[in-house]
Phi, psi and omega in degrees: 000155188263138141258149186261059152220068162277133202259126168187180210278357174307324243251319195300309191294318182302339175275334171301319191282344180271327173296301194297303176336316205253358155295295148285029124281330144316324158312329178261340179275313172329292209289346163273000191244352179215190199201150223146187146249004145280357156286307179283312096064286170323316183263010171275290193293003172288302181269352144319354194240341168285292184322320172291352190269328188280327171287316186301342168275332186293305180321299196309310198280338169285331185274325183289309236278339192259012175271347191086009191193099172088022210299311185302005185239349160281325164283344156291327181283344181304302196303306211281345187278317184312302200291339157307329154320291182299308172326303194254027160280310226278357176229033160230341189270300182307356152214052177249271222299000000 
């Protein structure tokens, strides 16, 4: 018999990626909630904080990659997190500026 919580690195990634998302979106919403220079300080570290999740996925896709196991779903998660980055730099600095 399964159980159905079964732990693997699909399962692993999808959650990394689902935290670091809704950690910077909380993060965007505090910066929509307050004004300032910590409103910007704020819509700046929404995307540093995706950014710090796609190195923190890279990392993770080199540890798997040297276990053997599951290197390539960590490495989709780098990639998605990375172009999520750039995406939302490129829309955070034109309302920072």
């Amino acid at each position: 018999m399964t159980s159905p919580r079964r732990s693997g690195p699909a399962r692993d990634a999808a959650i990394h990626i689902l935290v670091t998302f809704a950690v910077g979106i909380v993060v965007l919403i505090a910066a929509m909630n307050t004004s300032g220079g910590l409103r910007d300080g704020l819509i700046i570290a929404g995307p540093v904080v995706v950014g710090i999740g796609a190195i923190a996925a890279m990392i993770r896709t080199a540890l798997a990659w040297r276990a053997n196991v599951g290197w390539q779903v960590w490495q989709g998660a780098s990639w998605f997190l990375l172009a999520l980055t750039v995406t939302w730099v490129f829309g955070a600095v034109p309302a920072v500026v």
